[in-house]
PDB file of the backbone (N, CA, C, O) and the ligand in Angstrom, with CONECT records:
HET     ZN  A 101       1
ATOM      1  N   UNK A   1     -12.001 -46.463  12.464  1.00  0.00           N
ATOM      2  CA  UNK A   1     -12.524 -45.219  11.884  1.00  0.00           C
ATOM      3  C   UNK A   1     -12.706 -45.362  10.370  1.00  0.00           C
ATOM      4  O   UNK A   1     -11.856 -45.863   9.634  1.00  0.00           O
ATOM      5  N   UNK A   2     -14.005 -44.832   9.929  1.00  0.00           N
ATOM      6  CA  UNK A   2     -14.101 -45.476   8.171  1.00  0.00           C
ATOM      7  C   UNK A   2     -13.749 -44.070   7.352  1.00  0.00           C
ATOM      8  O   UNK A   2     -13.544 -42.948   7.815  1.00  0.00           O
ATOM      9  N   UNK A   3     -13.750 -44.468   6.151  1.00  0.00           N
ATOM     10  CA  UNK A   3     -13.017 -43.257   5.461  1.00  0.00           C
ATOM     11  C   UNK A   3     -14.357 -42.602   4.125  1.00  0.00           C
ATOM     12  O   UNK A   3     -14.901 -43.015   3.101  1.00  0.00           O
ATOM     13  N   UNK A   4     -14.358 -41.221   5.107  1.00  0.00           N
ATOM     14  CA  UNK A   4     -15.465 -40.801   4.219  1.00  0.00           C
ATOM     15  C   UNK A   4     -15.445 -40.337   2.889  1.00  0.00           C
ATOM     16  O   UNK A   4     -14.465 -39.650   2.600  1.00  0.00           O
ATOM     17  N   UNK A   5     -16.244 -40.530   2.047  1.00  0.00           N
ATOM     18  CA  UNK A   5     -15.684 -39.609   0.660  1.00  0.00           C
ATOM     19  C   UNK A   5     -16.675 -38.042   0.644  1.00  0.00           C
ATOM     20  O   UNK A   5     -17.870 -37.874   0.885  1.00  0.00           O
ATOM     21  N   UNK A   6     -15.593 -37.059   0.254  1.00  0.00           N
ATOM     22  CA  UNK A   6     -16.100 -35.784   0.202  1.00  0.00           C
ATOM     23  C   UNK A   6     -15.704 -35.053  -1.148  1.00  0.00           C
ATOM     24  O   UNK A   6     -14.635 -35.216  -1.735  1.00  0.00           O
ATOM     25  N   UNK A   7     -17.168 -33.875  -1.711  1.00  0.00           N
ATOM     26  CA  UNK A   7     -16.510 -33.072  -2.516  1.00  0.00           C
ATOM     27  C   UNK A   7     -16.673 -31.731  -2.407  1.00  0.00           C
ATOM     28  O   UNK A   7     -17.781 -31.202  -2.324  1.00  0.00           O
ATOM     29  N   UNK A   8     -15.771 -31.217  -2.403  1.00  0.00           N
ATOM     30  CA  UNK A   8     -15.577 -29.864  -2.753  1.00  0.00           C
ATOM     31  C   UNK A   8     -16.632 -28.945  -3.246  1.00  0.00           C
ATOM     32  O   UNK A   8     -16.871 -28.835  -4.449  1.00  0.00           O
ATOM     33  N   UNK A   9     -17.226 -28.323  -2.382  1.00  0.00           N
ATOM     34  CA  UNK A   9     -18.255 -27.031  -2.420  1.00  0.00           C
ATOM     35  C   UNK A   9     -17.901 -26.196  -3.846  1.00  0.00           C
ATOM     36  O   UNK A   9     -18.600 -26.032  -4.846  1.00  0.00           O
ATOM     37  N   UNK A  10     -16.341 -25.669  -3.492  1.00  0.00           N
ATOM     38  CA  UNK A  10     -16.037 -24.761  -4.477  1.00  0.00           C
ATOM     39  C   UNK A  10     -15.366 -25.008  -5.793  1.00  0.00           C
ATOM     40  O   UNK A  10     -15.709 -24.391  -6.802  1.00  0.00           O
ATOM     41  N   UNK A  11     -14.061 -26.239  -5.790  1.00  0.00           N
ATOM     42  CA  UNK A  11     -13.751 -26.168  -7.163  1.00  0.00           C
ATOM     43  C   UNK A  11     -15.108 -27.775  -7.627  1.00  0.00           C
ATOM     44  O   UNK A  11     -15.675 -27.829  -8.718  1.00  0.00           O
ATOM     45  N   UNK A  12     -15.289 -28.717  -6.630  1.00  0.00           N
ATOM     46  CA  UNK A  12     -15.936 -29.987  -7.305  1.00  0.00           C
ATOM     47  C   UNK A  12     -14.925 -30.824  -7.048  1.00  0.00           C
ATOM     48  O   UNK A  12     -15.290 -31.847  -7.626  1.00  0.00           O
ATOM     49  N   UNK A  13     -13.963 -31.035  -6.590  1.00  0.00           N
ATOM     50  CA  UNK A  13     -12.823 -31.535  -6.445  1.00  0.00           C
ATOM     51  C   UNK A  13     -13.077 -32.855  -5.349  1.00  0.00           C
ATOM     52  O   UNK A  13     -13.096 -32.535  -4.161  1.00  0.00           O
ATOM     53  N   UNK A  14     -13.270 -34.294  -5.674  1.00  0.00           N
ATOM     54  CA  UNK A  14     -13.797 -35.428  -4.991  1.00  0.00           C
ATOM     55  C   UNK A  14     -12.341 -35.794  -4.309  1.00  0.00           C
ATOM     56  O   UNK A  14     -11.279 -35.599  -4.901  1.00  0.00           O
ATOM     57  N   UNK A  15     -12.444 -36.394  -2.881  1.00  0.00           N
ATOM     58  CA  UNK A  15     -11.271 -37.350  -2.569  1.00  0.00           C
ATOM     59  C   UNK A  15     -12.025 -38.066  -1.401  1.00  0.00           C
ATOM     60  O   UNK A  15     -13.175 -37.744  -1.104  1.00  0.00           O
ATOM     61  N   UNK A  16     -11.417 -38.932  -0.829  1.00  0.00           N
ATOM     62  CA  UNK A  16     -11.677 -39.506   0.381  1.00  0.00           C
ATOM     63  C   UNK A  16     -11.047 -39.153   1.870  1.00  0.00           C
ATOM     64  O   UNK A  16      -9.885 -38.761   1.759  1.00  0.00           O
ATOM     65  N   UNK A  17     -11.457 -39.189   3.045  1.00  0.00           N
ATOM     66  CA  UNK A  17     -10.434 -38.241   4.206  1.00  0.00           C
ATOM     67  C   UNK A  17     -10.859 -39.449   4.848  1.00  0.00           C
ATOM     68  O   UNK A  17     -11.720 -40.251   4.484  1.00  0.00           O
ATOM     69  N   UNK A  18      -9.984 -39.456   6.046  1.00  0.00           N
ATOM     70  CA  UNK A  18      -9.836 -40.277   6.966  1.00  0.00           C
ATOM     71  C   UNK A  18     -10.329 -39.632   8.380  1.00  0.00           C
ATOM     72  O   UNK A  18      -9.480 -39.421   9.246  1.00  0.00           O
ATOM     73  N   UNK A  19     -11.574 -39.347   8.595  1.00  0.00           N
ATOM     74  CA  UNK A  19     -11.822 -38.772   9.548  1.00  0.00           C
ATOM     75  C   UNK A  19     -12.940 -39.224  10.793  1.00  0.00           C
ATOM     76  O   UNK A  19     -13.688 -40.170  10.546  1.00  0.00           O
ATOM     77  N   UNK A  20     -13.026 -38.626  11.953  1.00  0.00           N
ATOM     78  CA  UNK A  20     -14.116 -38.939  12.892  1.00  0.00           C
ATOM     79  C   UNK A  20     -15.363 -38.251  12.446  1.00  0.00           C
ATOM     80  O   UNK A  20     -15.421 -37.115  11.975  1.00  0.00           O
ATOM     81  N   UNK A  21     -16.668 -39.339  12.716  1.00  0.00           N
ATOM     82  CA  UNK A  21     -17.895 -38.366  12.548  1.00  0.00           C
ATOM     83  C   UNK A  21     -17.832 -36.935  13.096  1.00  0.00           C
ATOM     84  O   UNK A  21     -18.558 -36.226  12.399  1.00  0.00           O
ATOM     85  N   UNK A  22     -17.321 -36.331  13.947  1.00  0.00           N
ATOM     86  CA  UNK A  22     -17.335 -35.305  14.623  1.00  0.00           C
ATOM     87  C   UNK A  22     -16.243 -34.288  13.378  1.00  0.00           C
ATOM     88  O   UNK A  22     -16.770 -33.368  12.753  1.00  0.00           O
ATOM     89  N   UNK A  23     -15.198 -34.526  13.240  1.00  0.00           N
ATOM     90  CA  UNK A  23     -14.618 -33.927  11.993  1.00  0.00           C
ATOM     91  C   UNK A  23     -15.256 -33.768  10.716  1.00  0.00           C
ATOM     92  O   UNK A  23     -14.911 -32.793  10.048  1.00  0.00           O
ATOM     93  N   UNK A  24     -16.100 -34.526  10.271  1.00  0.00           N
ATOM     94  CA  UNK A  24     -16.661 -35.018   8.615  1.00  0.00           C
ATOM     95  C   UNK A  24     -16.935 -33.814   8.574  1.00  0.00           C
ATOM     96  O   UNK A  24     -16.590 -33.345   7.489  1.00  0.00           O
ATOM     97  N   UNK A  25     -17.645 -32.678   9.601  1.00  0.00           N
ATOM     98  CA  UNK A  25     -18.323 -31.679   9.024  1.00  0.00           C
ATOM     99  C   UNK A  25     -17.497 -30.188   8.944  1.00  0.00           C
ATOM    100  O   UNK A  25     -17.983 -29.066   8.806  1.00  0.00           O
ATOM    101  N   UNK A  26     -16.262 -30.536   9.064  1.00  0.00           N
ATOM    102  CA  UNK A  26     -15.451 -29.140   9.181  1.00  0.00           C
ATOM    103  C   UNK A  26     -13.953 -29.604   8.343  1.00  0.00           C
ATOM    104  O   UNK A  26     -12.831 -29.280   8.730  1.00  0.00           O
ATOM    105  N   UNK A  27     -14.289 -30.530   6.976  1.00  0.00           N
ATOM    106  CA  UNK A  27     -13.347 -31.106   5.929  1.00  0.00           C
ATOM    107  C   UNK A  27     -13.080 -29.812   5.131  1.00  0.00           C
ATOM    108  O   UNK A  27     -13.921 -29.168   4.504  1.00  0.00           O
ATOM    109  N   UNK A  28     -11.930 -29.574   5.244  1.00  0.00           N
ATOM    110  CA  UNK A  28     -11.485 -28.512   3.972  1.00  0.00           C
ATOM    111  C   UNK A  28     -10.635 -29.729   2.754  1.00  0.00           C
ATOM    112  O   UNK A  28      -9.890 -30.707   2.816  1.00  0.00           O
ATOM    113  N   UNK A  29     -11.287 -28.944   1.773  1.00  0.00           N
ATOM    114  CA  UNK A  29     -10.410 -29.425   0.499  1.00  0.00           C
ATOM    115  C   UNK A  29      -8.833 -29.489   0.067  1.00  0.00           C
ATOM    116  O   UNK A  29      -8.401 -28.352   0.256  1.00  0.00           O
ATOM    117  N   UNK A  30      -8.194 -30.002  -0.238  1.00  0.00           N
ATOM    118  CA  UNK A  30      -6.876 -30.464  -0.491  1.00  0.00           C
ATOM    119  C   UNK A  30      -6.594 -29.657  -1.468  1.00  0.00           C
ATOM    120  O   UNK A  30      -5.412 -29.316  -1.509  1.00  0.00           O
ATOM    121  N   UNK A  31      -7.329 -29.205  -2.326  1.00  0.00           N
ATOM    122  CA  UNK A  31      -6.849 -28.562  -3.526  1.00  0.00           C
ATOM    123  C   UNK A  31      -7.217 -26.745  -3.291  1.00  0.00           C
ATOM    124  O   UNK A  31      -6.640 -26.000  -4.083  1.00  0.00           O
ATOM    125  N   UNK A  32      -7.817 -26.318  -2.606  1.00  0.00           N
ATOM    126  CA  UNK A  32      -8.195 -25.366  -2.880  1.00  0.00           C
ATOM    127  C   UNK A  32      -8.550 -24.737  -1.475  1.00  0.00           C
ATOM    128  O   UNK A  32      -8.746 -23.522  -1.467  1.00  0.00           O
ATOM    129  N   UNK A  33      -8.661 -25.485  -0.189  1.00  0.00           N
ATOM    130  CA  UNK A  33      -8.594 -25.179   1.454  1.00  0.00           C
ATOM    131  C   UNK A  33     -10.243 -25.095   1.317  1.00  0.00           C
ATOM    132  O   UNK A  33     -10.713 -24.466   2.265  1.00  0.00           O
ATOM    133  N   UNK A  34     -11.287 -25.588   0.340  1.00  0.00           N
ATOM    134  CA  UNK A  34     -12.881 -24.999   0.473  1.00  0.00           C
ATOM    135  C   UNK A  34     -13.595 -25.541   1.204  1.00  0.00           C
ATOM    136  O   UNK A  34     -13.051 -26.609   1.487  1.00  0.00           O
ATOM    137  N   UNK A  35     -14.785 -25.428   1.846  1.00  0.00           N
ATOM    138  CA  UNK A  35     -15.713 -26.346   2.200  1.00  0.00           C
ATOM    139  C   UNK A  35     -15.865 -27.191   1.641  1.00  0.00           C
ATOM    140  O   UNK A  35     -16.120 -27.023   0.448  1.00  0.00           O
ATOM    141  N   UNK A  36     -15.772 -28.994   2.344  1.00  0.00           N
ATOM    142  CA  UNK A  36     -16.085 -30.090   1.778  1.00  0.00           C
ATOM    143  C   UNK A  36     -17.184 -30.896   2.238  1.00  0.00           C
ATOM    144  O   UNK A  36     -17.290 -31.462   3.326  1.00  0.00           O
ATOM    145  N   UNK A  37     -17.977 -30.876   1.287  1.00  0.00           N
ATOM    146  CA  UNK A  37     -19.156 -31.851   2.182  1.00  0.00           C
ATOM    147  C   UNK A  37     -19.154 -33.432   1.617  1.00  0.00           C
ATOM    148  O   UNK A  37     -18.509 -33.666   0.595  1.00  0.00           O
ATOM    149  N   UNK A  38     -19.906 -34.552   2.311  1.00  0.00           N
ATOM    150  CA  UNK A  38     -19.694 -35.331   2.615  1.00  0.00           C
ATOM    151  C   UNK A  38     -20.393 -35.664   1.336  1.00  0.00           C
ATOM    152  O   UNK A  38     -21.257 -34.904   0.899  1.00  0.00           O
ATOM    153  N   UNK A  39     -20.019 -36.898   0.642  1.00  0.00           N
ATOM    154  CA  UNK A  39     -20.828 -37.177  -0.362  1.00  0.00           C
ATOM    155  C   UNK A  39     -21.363 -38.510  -0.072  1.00  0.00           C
ATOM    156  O   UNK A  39     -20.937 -39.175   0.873  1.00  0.00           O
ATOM    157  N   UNK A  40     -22.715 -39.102  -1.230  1.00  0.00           N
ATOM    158  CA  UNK A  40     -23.497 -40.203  -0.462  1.00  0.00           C
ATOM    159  C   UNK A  40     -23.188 -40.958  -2.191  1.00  0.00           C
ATOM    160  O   UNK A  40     -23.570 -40.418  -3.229  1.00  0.00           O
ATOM    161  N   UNK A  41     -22.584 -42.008  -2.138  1.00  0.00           N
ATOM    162  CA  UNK A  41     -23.068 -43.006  -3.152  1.00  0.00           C
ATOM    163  C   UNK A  41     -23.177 -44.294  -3.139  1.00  0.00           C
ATOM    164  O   UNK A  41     -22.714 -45.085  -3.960  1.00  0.00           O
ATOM    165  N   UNK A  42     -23.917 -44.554  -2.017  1.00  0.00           N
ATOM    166  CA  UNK A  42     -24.021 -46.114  -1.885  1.00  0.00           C
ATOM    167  C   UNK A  42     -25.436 -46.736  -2.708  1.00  0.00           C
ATOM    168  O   UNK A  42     -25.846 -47.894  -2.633  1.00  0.00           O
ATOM    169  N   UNK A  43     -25.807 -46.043  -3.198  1.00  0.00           N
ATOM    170  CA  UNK A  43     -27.560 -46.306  -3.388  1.00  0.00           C
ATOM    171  C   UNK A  43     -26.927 -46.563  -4.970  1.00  0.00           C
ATOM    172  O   UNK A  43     -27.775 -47.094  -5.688  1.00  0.00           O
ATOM    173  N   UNK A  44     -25.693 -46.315  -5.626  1.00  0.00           N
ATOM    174  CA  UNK A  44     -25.600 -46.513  -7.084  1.00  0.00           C
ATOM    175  C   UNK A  44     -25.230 -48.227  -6.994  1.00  0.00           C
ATOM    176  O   UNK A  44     -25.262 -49.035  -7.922  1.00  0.00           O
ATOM    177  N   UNK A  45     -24.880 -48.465  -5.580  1.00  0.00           N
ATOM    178  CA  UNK A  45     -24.470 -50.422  -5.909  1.00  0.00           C
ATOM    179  C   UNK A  45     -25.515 -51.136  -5.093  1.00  0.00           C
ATOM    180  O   UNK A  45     -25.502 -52.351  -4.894  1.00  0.00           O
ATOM    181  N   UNK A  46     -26.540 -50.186  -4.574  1.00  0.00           N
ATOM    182  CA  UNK A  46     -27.222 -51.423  -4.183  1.00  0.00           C
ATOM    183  C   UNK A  46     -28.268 -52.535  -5.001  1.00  0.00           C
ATOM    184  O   UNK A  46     -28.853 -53.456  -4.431  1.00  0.00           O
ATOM    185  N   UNK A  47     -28.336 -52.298  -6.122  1.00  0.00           N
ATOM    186  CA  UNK A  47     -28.923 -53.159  -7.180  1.00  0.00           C
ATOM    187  C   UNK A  47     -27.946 -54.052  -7.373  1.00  0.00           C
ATOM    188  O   UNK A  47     -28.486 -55.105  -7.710  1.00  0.00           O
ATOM    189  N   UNK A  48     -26.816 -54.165  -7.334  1.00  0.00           N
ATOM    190  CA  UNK A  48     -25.668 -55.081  -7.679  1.00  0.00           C
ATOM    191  C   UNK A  48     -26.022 -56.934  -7.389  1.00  0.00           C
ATOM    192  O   UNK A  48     -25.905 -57.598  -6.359  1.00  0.00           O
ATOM    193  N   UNK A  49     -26.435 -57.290  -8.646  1.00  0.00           N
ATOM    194  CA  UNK A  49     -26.931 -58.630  -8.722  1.00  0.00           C
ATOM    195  C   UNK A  49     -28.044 -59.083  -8.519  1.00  0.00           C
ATOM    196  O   UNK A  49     -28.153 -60.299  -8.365  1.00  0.00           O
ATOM    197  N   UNK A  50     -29.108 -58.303  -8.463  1.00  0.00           N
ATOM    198  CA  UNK A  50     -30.388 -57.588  -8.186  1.00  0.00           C
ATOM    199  C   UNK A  50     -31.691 -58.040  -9.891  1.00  0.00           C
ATOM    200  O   UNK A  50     -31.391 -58.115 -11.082  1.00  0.00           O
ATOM    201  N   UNK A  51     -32.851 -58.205  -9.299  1.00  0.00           N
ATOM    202  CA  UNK A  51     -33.083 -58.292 -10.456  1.00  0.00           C
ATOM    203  C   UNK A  51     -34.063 -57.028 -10.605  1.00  0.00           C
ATOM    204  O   UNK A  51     -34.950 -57.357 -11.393  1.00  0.00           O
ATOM    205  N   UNK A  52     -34.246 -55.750 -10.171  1.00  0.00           N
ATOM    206  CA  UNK A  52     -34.659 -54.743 -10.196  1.00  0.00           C
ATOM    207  C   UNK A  52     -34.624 -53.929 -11.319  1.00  0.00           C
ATOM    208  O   UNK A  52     -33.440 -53.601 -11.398  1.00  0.00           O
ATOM    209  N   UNK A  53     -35.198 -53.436 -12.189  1.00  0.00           N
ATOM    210  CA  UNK A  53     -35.131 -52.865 -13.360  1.00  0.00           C
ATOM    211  C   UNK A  53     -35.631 -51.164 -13.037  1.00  0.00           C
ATOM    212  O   UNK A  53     -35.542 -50.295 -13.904  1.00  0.00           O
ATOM    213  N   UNK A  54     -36.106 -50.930 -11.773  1.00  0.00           N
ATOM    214  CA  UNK A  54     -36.697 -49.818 -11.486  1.00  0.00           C
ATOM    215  C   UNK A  54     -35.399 -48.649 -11.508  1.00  0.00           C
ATOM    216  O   UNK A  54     -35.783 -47.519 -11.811  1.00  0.00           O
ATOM    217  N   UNK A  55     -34.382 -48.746 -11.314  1.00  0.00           N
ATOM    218  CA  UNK A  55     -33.495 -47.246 -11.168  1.00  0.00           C
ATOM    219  C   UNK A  55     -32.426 -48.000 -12.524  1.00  0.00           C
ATOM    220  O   UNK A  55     -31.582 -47.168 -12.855  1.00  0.00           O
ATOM    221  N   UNK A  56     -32.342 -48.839 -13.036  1.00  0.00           N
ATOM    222  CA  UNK A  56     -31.361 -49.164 -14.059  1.00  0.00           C
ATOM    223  C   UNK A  56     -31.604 -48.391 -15.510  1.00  0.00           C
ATOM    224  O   UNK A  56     -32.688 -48.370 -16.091  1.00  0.00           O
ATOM    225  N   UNK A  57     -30.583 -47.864 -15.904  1.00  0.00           N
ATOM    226  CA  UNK A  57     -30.400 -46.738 -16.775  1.00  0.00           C
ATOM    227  C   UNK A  57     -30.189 -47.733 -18.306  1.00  0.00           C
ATOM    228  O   UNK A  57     -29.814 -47.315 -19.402  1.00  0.00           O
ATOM    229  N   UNK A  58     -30.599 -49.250 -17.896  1.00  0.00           N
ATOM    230  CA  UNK A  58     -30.395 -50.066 -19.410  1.00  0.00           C
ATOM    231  C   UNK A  58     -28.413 -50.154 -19.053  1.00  0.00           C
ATOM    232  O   UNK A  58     -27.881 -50.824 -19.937  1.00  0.00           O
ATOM    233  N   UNK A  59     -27.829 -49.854 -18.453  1.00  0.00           N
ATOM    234  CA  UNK A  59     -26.054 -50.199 -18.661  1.00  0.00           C
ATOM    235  C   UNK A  59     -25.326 -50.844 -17.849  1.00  0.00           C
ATOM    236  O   UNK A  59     -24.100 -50.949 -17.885  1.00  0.00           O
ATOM    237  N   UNK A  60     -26.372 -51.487 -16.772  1.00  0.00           N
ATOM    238  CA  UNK A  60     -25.359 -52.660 -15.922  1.00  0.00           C
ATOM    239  C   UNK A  60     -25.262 -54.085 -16.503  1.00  0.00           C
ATOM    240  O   UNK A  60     -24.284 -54.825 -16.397  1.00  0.00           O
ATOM    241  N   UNK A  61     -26.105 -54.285 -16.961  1.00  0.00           N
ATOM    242  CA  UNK A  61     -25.695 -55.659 -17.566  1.00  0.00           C
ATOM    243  C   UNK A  61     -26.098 -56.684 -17.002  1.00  0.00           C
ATOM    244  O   UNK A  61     -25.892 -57.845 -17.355  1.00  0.00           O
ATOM    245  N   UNK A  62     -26.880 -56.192 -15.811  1.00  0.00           N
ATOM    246  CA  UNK A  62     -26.831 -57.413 -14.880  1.00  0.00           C
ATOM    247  C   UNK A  62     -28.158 -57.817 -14.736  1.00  0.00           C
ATOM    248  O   UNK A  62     -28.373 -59.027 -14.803  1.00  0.00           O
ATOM    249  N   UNK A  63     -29.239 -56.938 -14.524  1.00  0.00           N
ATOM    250  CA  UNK A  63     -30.395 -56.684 -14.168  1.00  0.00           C
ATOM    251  C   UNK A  63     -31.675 -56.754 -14.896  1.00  0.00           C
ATOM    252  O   UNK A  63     -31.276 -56.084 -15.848  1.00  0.00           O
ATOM    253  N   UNK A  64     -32.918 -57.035 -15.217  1.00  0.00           N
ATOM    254  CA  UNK A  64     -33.855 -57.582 -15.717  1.00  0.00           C
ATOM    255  C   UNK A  64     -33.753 -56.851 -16.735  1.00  0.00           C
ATOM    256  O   UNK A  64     -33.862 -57.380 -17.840  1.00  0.00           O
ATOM    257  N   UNK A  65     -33.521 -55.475 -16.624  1.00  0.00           N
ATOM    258  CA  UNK A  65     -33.708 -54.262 -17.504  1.00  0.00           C
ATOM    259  C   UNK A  65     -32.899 -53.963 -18.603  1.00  0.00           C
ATOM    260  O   UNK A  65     -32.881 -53.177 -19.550  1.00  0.00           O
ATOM    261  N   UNK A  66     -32.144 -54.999 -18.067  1.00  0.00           N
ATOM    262  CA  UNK A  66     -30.834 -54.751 -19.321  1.00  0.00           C
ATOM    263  C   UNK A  66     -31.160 -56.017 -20.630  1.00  0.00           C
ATOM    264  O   UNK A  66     -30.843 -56.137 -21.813  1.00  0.00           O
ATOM    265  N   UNK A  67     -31.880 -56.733 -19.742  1.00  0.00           N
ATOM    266  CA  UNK A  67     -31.755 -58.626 -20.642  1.00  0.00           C
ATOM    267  C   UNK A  67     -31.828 -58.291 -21.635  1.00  0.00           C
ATOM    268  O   UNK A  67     -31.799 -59.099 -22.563  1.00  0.00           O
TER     269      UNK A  67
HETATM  270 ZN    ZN A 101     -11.696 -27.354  -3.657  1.00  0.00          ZN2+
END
């Protein structure tokens, strides 16, 4: 079972839960009991070693865009 990361509807409050796809969508928050929805950030590492300059903000260091 993989461990999703979720944040908090109401305060913003990020953590990770350990849950089944069937659970992900009824996550209450740890801090505050709120609706938690599922958050997506895989698309910030997929340039990782990449020579793509198209989404690089100039601060990875790695990438054509930075040279
Ligand atoms: Zn909360």
């Amino acid at each position: 079972m993989p461990t999703y990361d979720f944040i908090c509807e109401n305060c913003g409050h990020k953590f990770s839960e350990f849950v089944s796809l069937r659970e992900k969508d009824s996550v209450k928050c740890p801090v505050c009991n709120g609706k938690a929805k599922q958050r997506f950030t895989g698309f910030m590492y997929m340039g990782k070693g990449g020579t793509e300059s198209g989404g690089c903000s100039g601060s990875c260091g790695s990438c054509s865009g930075c040279g």
